[in-house]
N, C-alpha and C positions, 0 to 999 in steps of 0.2 A: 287566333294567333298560334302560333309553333315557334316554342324555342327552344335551341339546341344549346346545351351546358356544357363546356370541359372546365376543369381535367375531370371530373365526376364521370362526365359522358351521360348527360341525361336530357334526357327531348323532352318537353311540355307538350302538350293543344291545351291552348288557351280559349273560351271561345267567349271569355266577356271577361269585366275585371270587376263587378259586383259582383258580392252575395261570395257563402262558403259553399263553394261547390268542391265536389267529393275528387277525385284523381286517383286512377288505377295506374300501379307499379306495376311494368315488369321487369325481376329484378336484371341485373347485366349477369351473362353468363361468363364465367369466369374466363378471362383470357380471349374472350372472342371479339372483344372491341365494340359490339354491338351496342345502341342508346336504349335507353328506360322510354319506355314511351309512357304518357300521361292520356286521359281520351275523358270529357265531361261523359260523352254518351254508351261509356261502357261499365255496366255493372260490376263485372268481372274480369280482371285478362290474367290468361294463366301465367307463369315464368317458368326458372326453373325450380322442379321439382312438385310443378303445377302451385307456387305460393304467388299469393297479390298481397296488395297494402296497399290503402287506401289515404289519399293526401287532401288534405283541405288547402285553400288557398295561401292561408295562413301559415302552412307547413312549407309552399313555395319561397313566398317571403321571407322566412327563416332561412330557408335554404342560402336565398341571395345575401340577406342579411349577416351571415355568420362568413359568406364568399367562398361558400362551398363551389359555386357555382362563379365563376367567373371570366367564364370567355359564352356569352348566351348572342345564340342565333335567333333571331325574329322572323316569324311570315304571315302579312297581313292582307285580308282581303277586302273587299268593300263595306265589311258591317267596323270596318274601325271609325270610319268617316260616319254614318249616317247620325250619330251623335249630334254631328254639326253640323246638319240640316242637308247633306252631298244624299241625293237618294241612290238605293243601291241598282240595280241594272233591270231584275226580275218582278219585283211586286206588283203587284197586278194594278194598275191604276196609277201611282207614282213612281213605281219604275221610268229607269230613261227609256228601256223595251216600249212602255206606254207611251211614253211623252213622245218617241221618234212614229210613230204610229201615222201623224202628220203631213208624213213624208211619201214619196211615194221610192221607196227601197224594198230590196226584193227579202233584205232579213235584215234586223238587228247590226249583224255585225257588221254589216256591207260599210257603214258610214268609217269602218278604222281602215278598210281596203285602200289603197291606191289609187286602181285601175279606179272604182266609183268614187271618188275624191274628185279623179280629173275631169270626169263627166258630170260633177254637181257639188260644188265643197258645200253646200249650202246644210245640209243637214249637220255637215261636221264641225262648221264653225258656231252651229247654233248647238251643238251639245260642248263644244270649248266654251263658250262664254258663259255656261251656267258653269261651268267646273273652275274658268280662267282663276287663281290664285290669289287671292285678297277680296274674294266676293264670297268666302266659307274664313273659318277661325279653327286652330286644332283644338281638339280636345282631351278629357284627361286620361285618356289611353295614349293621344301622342304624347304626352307631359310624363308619361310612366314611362314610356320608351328614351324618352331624352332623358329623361331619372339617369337609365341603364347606362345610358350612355356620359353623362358626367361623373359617375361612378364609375367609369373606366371597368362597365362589365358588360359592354355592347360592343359584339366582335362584328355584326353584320347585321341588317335590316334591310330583307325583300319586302318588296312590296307588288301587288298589282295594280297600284291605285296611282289615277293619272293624277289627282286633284292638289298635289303638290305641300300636303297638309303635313307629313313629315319633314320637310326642309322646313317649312314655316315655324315648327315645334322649336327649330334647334340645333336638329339632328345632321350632322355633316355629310356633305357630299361624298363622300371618300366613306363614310359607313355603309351607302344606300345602293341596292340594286334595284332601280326602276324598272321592272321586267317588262311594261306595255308601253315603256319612256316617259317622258313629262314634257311640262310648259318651257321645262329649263332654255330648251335651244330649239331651233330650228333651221331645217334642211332644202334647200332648193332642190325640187326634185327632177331636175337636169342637170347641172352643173355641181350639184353635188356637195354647194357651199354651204357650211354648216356658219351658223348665225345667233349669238344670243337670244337667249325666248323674250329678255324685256327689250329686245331694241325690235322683236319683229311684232311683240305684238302691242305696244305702246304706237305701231303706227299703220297696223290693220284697223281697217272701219270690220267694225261685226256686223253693221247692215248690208255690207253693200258688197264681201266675201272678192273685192280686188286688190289680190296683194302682188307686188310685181316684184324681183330679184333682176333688176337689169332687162326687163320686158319676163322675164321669166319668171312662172307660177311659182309660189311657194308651200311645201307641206310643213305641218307641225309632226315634230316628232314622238307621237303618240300613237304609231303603230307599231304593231307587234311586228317580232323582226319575219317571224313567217308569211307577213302579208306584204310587208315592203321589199 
């Protein structure tokens, strides 16, 4: 995770929420508006005057805790979910990369495409049902994130993650940027009709991948906007 602080002006990388892991400053240059960046995987990072400082988790905490910090940006990627059983995309074996393997696709991504949607939804409603919404539970990274946000110190939460584990957390729609979209709604991809997620998918069969908008196919709105 990455989060972005004002009025401080200071960016986190978060990349788990156990254990005191260490956090390199650099400091803000005076005047230039620039953020602090934080990095688990960096020893060292210079600032100005070539100074660092090193933060523990604890010293984040503090931070939020005293409201030093209090407008924080979030960005989260697949390892926030695998907690709660969503595996992430790449692992060799339990990846969905592995599990879509099955299929006969020309890569990976092809099943968020369009154009291969229309030629075969079948791969793509079988990686939606393992993701569909109330078949995983958030966990306590989402419960920290809604923390932030009851606290009235959650300015925004991107996310890349279709599995809808943040709304379920808590966390309002009007905080969230689903950047690969979600279950929320879904889109006829002719007509253009945009549709509740629980009324189109409370009456899709997952077997049988026939869902009709007035004789016309329907997509879920979980592609990136570059491919649709």
């Amino acid at each position: 995770m990455a989060l972005w602080a004002c009025p401080v002006v200071l960016a986190l990388r978060l990349w788990g929420l156990g254990g005191a892991r260490p956090w390199t400053r650099r400091p803000r240059i005076a005047g230039g508006g620039r953020p602090i960046s934080f990095s688990a995987g960096a020893s060292s990072v210079s600032g100005c005057g070539g100074h660092s400082q090193k933060f523990l988790l604890q010293d984040i905490a503090e931070l939020m805790k005293t409201r030093a910090c209090q407008r924080v940006v979030v960005m989260v990627g697949a390892g926030i979910s695998t907690p709660s059983g969503v595996p992430d995309f790449r692992s060799p074996g339990t990846g969905y990369y592995s599990m879509l393997q099955q299929y006969k696709i020309p890569y990976p991504e092809a099943i968020f495409e369009l154009s291969f949607f229309l030629r075969d939804p079948k791969p793509f409603f079988t990686f939606a049902k393992e993701l569909y919404p109330g078949n995983r539970r958030p966990n306590a990274a989402h419960y920290f994130l809604r923390l932030l946000h009851d606290k009235g110190l959650l300015l925004r939460l991107y996310t890349q993650n279709i599995d809808g584990l943040e709304r379920a957390s808590g966390i309002p729609a009007s905080k969230l940027v689903e950047a690969h979209g979600s279950f929320a709604s879904a889109t006829c991809t002719v007509c253009r009709r945009l549709f509740p997620g629980e009324d189109f998918w409370a009456n899709i069969p997952f077997a049988g991948y026939n869902t009709v908008c007035l004789s016309i196919h329907l997509l879920k709105d979980i592609l990136t906007a570059s491919k649709f």
